[in-house]
N, C-alpha and C positions, 0 to 999 in steps of 0.2 A: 429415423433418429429418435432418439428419447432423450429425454431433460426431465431435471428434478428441480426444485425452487432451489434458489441461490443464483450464482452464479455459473455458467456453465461457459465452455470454452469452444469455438472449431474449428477447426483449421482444413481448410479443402484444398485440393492441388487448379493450379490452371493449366497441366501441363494440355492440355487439348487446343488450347488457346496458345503455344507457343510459336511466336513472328510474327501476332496480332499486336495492334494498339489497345489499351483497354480506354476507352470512352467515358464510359459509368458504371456504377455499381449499384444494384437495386437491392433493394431489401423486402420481405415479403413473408409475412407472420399470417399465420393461418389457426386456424382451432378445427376439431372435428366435429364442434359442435357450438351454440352458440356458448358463451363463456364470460366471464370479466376475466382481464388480466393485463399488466404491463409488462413493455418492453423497455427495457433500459440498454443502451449500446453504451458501453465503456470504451469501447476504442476498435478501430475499422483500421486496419493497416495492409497494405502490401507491400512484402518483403522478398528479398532475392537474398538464398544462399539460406548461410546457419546464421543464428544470432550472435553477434557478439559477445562473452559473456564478461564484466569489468569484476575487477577485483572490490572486497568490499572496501567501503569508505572509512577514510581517516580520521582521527580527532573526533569523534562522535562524542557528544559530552550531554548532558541536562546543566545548563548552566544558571539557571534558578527554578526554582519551584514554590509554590504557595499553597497551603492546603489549609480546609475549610469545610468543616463537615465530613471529611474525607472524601472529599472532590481535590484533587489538584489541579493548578494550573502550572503550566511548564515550559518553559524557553528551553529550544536545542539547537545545538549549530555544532560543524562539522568543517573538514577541507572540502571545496568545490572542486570537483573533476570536471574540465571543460569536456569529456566525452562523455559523458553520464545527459542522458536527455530528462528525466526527470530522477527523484528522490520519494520512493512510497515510506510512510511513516504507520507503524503501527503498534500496539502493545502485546503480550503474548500472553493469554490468561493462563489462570494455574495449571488448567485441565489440557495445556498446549496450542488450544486453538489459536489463533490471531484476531485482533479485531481494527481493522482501518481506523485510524485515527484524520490522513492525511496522505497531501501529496505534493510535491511543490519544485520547483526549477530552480529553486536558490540554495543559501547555505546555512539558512535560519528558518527555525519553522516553532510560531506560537501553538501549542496544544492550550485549547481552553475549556478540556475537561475531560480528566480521566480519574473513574468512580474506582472508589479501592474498594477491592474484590472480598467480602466475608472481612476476616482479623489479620488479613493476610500486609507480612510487614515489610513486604516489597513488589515492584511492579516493574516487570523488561522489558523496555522500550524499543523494539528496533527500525533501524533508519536501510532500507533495500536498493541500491541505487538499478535502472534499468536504460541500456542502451538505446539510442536512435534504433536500432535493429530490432529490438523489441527484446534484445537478453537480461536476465537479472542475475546480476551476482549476489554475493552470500553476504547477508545482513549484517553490519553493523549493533552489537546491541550496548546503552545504555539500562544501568538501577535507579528506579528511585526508590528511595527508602522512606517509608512512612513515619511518622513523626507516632511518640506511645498517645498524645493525648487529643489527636485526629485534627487537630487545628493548628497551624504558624506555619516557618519555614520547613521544608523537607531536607533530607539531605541527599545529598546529588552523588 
């Protein structure tokens, strides 16, 4: 296997293991040499079948925003899906990447701080909701709009 820094994803079958109970699950990081480096586990799941994929989320708003130096701060809220296990919150930079802002099980989510990019005079917020099953449907996105003199209210 090979991995590059970031995140990386895998997904291994058990079918060898099928009419077992599974007991534990071990984990087990190695180098080929001695090395520094961290592991960070985002999430360990075992799932049966395909994932659920949900539809994206309703009402998706920035219902205030505050900006200061051209930092804002931002309140967003949305309709709650009782089948959505959680809600990832992130903004989409110009050059398309994404960058995690957040994550959260409810239907309001504070951002306390998203840096506006270059003279750029808006910034896409998307709200991704992902299944019990581990599926994500298709983002949600809110604008914020940057104010011309980089400090007071925003407009949402």
């Amino acid at each position: 296997m090979s991995y590059s820094a970031g995140w990386n994803t895998e997904t291994l079958t058990l079918s060898a293991y099928a009419g077992r109970t599974i007991a534990a699950i071990n984990l087990r990081f190695a180098a080929p040499a001695p090395t520094m480096y961290n592991v960070n586990i985002g999430e360990l799941a075992y799932l049966e079948g395909q994932p659920v994929i949900p539809p994206a989320p309703k009402g998706f708003a920035i219902d205030a925003a505050y900006v200061y130096n051209n930092i804002a701060e931002v309140l967003l809220s949305w309709t709650l899906d009782p089948g959505i296990w959680y809600y990832d919150i992130s903004r989409v930079r110009p050059d398309g990447s994404v960058e995690a802002l957040g994550r959260t099980l409810d239907e309001v989510f504070y951002v306390k701080e998203v840096a506006r990019i270059g003279s750029g005079t808006s910034t896409r917020i998307q709200l991704t909701p992902v299944t019990l099953t581990g599926g994500e449907g298709p983002p949600a996105t809110a604008t914020l709009t940057w104010p011309r003199t980089g400090t007071g209210p925003a407009d949402a």
